[in-house]
C-alpha positions, -999 to 999 in steps of 0.1 A, spaced: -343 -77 -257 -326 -49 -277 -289 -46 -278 -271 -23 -249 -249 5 -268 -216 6 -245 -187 18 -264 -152 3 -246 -115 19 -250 -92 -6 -252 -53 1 -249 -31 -15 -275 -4 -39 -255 -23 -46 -226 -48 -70 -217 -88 -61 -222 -107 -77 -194 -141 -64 -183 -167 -84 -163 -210 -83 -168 -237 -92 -151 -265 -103 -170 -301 -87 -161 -336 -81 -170 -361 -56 -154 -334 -53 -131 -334 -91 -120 -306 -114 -124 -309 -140 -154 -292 -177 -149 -266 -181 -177 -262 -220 -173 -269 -230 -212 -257 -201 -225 -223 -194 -242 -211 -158 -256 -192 -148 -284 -178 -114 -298 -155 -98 -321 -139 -61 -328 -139 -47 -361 -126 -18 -380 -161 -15 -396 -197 -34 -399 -185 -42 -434 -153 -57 -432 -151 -98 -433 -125 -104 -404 -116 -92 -371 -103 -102 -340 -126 -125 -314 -128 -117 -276 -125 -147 -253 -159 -148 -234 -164 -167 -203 -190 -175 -180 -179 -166 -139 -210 -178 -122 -235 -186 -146 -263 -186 -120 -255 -149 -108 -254 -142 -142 -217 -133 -146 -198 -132 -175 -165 -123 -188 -154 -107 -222 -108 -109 -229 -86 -99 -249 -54 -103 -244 -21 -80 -247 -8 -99 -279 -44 -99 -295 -47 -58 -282 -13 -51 -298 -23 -62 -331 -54 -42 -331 -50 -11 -355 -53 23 -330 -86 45 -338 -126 40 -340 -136 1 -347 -166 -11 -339 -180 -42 -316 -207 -72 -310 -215 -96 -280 -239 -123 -293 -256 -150 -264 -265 -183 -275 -286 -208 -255 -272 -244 -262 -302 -258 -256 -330 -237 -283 -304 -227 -301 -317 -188 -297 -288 -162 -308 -296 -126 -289 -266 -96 -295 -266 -85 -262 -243 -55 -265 -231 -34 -289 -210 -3 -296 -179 17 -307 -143 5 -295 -116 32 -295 -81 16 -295 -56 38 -278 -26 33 -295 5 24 -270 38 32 -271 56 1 -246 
């Protein structure tokens, strides 16, 4: 399955939390054996960036959670970056980039 585009704004000194549910054809998929990792990037090139803590709600309702937290926000530089969420199944080893996208970081002032 192709990436989803979904572009996130994400305010600089306060947490980032936003919650999926994973489907296909509109029908819940099971998560159990799956584990998802992401990062946020100033741009596709550049070699480091800053990981979102992923974790998995219910993985049989397919629910899943992607973090950041305020520290890790506040260190974010404000403006256009860009983002990936990658699944991998622990058993087959299979890596799918499930979403994908532009984050804007609004820069904060507190």
């Amino acid at each position: 399955m192709p990436a989803a585009e979904y572009n996130i704004t994400i305010s600089q000194n306060a947490d980032f939390i936003r919650s999926f549910q994973l489907k296909e054809a509109n029908v819940v998929v099971d998560i159990t054996n799956k584990t998802f990792a992401g990062k946020i990037k100033k741009n596709y090139n550049e070699t480091s960036g800053t990981d979102f803590t992923a974790t998995i709600d219910n993985a049989a309702t397919g629910l899943w959670t992607m973090k950041l937290s305020d520290t890790e926000t506040a260190a974010l530089k404000p403006g256009d970056q860009v983002y990936d969420i990658v699944m991998t199944d622990t058993v087959s080893g299979e890596k799918t980039r499930l979403l994908q996208g532009k984050a804007f970081v609004s820069p904060g002032v507190s």
